[in-house]
C-alpha positions as MATLAB code, in Angstrom:
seq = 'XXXXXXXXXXXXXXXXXXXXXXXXXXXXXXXXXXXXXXXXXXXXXXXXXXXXXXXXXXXXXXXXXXXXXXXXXXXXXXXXXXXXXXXXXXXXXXXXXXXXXXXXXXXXXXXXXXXXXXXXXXXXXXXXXXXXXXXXXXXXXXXXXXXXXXXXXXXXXXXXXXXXXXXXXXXXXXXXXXXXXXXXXXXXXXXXXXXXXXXXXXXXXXXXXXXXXXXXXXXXXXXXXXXXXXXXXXXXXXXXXXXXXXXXXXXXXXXXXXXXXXXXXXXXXXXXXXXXXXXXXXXXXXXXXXXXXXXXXXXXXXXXXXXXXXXXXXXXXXXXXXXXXXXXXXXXXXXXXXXXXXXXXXXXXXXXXXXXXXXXXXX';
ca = [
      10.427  110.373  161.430;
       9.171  113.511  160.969;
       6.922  114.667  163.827;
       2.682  115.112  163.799;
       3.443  119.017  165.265;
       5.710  119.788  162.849;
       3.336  118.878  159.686;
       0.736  120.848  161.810;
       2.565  123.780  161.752;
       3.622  123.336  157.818;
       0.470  123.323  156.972;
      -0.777  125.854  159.087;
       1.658  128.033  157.584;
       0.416  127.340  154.166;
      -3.145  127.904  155.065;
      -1.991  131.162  156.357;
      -0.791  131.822  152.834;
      -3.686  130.333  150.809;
      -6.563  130.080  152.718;
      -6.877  126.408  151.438;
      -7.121  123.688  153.813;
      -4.921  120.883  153.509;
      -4.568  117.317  155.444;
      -1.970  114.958  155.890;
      -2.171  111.597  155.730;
      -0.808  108.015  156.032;
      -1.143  105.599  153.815;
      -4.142  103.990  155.234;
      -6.315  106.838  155.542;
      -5.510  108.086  158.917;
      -5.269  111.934  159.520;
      -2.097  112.921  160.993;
      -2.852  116.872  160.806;
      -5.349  118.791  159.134;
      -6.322  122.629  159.158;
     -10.337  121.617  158.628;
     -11.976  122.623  161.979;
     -13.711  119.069  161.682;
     -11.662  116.236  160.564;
     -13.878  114.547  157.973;
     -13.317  111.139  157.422;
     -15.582  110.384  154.748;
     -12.836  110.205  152.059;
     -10.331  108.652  153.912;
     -11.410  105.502  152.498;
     -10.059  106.444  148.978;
      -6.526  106.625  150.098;
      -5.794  103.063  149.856;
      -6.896  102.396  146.562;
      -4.956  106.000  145.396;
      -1.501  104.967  147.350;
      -1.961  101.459  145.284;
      -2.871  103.230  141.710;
       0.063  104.683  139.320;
      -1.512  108.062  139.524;
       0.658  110.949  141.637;
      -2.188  112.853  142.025;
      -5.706  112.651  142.269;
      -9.432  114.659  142.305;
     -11.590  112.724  144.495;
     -14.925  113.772  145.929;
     -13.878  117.837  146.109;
     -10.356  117.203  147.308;
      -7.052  117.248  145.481;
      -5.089  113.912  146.620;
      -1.102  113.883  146.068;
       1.426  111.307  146.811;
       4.760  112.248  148.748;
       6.973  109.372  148.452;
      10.001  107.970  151.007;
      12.451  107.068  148.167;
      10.083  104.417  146.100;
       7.321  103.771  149.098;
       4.819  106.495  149.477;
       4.891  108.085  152.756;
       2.186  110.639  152.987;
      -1.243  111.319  151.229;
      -1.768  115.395  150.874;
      -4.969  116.630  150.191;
      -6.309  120.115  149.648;
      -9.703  121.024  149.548;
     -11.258  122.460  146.063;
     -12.008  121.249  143.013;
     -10.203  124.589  141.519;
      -6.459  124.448  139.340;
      -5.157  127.285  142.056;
      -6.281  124.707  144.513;
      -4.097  121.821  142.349;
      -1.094  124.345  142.406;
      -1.738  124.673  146.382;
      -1.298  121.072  147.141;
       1.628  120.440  144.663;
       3.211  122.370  146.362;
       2.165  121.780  149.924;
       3.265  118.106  148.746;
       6.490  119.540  147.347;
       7.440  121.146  151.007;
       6.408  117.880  152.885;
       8.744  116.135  150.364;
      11.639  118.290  151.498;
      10.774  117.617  154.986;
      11.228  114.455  154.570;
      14.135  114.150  152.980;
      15.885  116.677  155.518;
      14.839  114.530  158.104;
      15.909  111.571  157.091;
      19.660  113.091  155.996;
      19.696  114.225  159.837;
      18.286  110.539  161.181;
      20.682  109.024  158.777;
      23.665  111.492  160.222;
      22.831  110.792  163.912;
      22.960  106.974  163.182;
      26.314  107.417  161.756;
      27.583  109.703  164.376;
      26.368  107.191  166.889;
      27.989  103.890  165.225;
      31.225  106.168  165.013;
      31.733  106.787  168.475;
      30.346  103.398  169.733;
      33.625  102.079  167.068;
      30.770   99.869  165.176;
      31.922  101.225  162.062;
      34.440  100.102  159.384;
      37.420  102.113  158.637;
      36.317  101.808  155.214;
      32.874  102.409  156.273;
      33.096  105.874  157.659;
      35.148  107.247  155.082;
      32.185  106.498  152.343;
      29.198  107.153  154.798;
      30.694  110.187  155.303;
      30.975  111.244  151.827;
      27.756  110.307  151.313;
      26.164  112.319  153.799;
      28.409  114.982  152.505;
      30.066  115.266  155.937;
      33.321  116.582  155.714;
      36.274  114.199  156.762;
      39.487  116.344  157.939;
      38.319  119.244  159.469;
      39.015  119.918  163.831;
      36.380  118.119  166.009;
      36.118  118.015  169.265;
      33.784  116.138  171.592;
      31.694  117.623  174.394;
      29.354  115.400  176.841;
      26.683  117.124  178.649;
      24.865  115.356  181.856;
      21.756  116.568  183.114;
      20.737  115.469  186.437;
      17.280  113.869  185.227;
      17.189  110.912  182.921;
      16.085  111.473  179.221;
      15.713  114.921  179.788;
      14.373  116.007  176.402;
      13.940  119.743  177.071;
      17.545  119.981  177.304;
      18.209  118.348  174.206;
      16.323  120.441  172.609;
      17.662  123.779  174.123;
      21.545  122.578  173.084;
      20.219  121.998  169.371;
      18.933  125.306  169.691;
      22.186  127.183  170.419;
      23.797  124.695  167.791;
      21.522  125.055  164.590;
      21.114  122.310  162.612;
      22.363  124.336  159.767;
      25.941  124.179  161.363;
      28.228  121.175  160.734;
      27.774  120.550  164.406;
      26.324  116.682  165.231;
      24.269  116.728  168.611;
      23.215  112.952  169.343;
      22.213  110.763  172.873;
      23.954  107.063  173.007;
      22.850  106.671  176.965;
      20.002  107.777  179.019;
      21.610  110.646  180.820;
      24.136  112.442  178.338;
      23.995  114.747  175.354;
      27.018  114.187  173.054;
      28.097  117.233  171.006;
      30.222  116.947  167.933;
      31.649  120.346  167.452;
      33.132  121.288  164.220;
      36.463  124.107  165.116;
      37.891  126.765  163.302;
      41.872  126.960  162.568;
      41.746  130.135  165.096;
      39.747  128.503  167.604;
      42.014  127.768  170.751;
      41.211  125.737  174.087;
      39.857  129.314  175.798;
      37.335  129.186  173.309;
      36.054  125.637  173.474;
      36.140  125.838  176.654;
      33.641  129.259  176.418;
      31.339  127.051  174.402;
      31.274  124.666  177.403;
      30.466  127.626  179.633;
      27.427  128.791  177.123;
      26.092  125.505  177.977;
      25.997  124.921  181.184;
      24.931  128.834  181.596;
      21.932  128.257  179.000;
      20.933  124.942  180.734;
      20.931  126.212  184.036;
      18.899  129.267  183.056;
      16.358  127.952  180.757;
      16.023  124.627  181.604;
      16.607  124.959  185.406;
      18.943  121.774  185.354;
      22.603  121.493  186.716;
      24.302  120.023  183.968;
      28.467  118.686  184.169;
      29.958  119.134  180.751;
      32.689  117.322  179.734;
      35.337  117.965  176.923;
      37.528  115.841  174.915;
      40.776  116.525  173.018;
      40.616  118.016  169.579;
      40.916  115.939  166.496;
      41.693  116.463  162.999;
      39.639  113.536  161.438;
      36.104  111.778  161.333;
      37.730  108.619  162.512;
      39.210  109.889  166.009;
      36.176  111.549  167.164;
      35.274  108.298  168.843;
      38.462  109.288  170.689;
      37.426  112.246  171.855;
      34.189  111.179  173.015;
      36.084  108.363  175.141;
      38.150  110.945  176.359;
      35.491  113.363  177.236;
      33.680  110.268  179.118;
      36.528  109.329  181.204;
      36.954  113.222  181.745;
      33.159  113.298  183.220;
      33.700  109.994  185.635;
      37.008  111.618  186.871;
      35.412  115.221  187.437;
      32.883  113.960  189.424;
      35.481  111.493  191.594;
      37.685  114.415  191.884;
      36.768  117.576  190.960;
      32.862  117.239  192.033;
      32.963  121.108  192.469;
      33.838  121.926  189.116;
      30.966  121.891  186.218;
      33.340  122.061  183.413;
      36.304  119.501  182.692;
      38.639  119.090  180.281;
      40.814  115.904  179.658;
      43.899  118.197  179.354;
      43.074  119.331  182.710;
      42.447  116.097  184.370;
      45.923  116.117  186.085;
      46.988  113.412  188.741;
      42.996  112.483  188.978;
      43.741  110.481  185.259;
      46.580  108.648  186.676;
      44.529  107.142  189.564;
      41.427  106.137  187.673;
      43.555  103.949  185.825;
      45.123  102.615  189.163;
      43.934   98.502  189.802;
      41.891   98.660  193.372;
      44.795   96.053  195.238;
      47.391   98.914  194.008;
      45.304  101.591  195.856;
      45.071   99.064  199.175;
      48.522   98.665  199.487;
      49.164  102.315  199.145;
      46.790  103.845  201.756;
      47.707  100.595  203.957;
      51.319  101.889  203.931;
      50.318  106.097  203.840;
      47.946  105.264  207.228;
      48.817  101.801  208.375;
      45.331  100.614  208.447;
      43.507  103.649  208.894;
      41.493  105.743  206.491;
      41.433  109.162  206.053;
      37.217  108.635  206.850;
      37.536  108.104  210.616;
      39.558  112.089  210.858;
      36.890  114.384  212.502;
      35.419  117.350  210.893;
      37.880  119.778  212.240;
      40.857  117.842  210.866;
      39.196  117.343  207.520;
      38.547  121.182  207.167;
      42.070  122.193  207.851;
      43.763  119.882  205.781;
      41.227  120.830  202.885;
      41.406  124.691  203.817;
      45.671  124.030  203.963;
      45.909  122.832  200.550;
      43.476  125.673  198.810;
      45.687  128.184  199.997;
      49.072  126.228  198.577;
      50.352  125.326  202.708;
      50.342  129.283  203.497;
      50.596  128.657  207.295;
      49.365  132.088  208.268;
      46.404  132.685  205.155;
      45.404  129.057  206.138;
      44.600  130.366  210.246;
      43.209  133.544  208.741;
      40.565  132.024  206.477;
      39.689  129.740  209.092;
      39.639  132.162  212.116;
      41.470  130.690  214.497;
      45.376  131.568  215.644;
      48.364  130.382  213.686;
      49.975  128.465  216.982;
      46.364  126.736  217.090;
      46.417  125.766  212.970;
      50.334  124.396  214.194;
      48.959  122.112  216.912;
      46.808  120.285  214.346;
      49.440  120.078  211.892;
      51.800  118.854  214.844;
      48.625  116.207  215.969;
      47.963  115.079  212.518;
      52.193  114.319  212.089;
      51.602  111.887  215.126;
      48.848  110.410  213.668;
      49.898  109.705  210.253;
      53.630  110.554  209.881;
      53.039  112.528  207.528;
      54.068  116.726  208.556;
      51.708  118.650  205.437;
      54.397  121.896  206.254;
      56.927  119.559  203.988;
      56.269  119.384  200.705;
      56.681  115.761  199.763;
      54.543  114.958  202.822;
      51.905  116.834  201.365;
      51.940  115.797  197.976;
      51.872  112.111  199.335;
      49.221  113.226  201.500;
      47.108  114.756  198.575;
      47.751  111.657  196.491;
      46.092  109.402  199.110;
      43.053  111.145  200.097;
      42.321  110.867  196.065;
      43.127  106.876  195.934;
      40.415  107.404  198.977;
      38.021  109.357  196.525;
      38.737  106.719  193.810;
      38.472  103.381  196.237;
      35.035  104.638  197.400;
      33.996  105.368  194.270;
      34.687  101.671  192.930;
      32.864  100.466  195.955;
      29.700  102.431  195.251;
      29.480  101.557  192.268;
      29.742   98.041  192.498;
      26.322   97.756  194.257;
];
């Protein structure tokens, strides 16, 4: 649970202080971290039969032995070297600090299991109201749920840069339930509005990009004002990162709020979307337009159908942005100059987006 480096660095600290060195053990006599330049070994065999007496502490061949126990089941051996009661002191309370290491890290295991089984809905109503209250999390307070993909795998460096801008002294719950994506659990203040979560999500991706040299998407949730619906939010913050990358693939940050029309068509059954672009293009797909045609209807729609900043963006003349309005009308009856022809034209290159989408993913 808790990690070899971070015992190392304990009692480095302490031997910093003290100038006494101290070890760490298991149970059966192996050295997990030591300050001794050697690691002597000779005494290791006296652990077992220590851990198995009644005694909590120990003098045995020059060292000081102590017991730090995981509830009833002793954990770690601690020794510190000396014979002297300033060297006794040392290791009770080298053993005290490794007990309160423990226990800290097993409240934050024991919180990051909960979190998980809460948003994976494999707790009990009447579950997470007394697991909460037992890990002395606080029940009605604003929430909302944030989902940050890295583009490697199990990227651990970035896990550990988000708990760093979140300290684990906040009421914020950071947690992994996949491979690829960093769940944050963000507690809100009353004042807090969406411009402000969403400047959290920024801080993110801006901190991940710079320090850990990864393009990360973040994804947001809605807010919610109790432990039980923050398995909501997380849903809604995972449908919000499958539908910003169908739809929105330019954007880094989404919100489910902002999700728009994309929401509507994610939900849409495939045979639905087939008989709509069949009728939009009778039979054809917006995949066999060329280039050109592609760019202008993309370029026509960023600037709202502004005829004239449409030609200017794209250099060409206004009569020559016409003609391929005019040729694309022929081709799919559909005249983007009228705004119901371009809404229904917007609407199907997205069922497009979504339809290739499913198929890609189904191999």
């Amino acid at each position: 649970m808790i990690s070899n480096q971070i015992l190392q660095n304990t009692i480095d600290g302490l031997k910093l202080i003290t100038r006494i060195d101290i070890s760490v053990m298991d149970p059966e006599g192996k050295i997990l971290a030591t300050t001794e330049d050697e690691k002597y070994e000779e005494y290791n065999s006296a652990v077992p039969p220590f851990v198995s007496s009644q005694a909590d502490s120990q003098l045995v061949r020059g060292y000081q032995f102590f017991k730090v126990y995981d509830e009833h089941t002793v954990e770690f051996v601690i020794t510190a070297k000396g014979e002297a009661e300033d060297v006794y002191k040392i290791g009770k309370i080298a053993s005290f600090q490794i007990q309160n290491l423990l226990v800290a890290y097993k409240e934050r295991f024991d919180k990051d299991n909960f979190i998980k089984n809460l948003l994976l809905d494999n707790l009990l109503l009447v579950d997470i109201y007394n697991r909460a209250k037992k890990l002395h999390i606080e029940t009605d307070v604003r929430r909302v749920a944030y989902i940050i993909e890295t583009r490697m795998e199990k990227d651990n460096n970035a896990l550990e840069i988000v708990r760093s801008i979140f300290p684990s002294k906040t009421k914020d719950f950071i947690t992994a339930v996949d491979e690829k994506n960093i769940i944050l659990i963000k507690e809100l203040q009353d004042h807090d509005t969406q411009e402000d979560i969403e400047k959290i999500a920024k801080v993110i991706v801006d901190t991940l990009n710079s320090e850990a040299m990864s393009s990360v998407y973040v994804a947001i949730g809605t807010i919610v004002n109790d432990i039980k619906d923050a398995s909501r939010s997380y849903k809604e913050a995972k449908m919000a990162l499958e539908v910003g990358k169908i739809f929105y693939s330019d954007q880094y940050i989404i919100g489910y709020n902002n999700l728009g029309i994309g929401r509507l068509i994610y939900q849409l059954p495939l045979p639905l979307c087939k008989m709509f672009i069949k009728e939009i293009f009778h039979g054809k797909s917006p995949d066999e337009f060329d280039d050109e045609t592609l760019i202008t209807i993309n370029k026509f729609f960023e600037n709202s159908l502004n005829v004239s900043e449409t030609s200017r963006q794209l250099y060409i003349h206004r009569n020559t942005l016409v003609y391929r309005l005019d040729k694309l009308e022929k081709n799919t009856g559909l005249d983007l100059r009228v705004f119901e022809d371009a809404i229904t034209f917007k609407i199907a290159l997205m069922v497009v987006k979504y339809m290739k989408h499913i198929k890609q993913s189904n191999y």
